[in-house]
N, C-alpha and C positions, 0 to 999 in steps of 0.2 A: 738574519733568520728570514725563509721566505714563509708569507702569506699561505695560508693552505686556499684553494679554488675553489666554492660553491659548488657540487652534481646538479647542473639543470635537471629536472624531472622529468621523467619516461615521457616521451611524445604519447600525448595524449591521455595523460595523468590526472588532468583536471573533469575530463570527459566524463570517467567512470560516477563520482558522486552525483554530476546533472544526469546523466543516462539512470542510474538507480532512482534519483526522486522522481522522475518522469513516467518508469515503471510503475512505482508505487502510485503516484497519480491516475495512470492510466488502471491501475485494478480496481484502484474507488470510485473510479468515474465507472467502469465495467458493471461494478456489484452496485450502485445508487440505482444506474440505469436500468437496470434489471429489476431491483427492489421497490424500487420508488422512494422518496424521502419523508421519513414521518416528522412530523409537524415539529416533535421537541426532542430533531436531532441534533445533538452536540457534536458528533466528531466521529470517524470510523480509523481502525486503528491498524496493521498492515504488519505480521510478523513473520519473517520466512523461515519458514520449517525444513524443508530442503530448495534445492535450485531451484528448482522452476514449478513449487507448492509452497503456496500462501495461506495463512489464519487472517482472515479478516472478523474482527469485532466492529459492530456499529452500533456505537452508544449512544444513550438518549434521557432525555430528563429534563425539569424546570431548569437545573443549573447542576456546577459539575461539583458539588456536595450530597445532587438526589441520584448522582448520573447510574446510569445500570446496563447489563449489556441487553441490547434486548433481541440481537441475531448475532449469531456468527458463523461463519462458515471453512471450510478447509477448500482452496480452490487452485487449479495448474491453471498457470498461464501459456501462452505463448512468448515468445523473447521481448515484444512489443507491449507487452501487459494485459494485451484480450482474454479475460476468461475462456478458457477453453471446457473446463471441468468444475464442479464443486457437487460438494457433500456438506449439508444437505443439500438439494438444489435450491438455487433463487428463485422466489418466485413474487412476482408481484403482491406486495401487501400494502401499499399507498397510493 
């Protein structure tokens, strides 16, 4: 009986997951920078709604049993994760 042979995976298979968390990185860093950080931020949160429109929540609290959202926004990026658009707009509040 032979051995069935492993499928190496698509050149450049692994790419996709690091390219996506980089994105998603690059939008939090996008909207913090915009926003500014308030003092009892816990965490901002990153849901894609279609391709290239994002839900960001940024949530905040003593700890994450008070935690509440206390912005969020609906924003397009560019392929690189720059905010291009959001609704409402960001606008500095720290």
């Amino acid at each position: 009986m032979m051995a069935k042979q492993a499928k190496a995976p698509p050149e450049g298979a692994d790419q996709e997951p690091r390219t996506a968390e980089r994105r998603v990185a690059r939008i939090v860093q996008s909207v913090m920078a915009a926003l500014g950080r308030p003092s009892d931020f816990l965490r901002a949160t990153v849901t894609e709604v279609r391709t290239d429109t994002f839900r960001v929540n940024v949530v905040t609290g003593p700890d994450a049993a008070a935690a509440r959202i206390a912005h969020s926004f609906f924003v397009t990026v560019d392929e690189n994760g720059a905010v291009t658009n959001s609704s409402p707009a960001v606008v500095k509040s720290y």
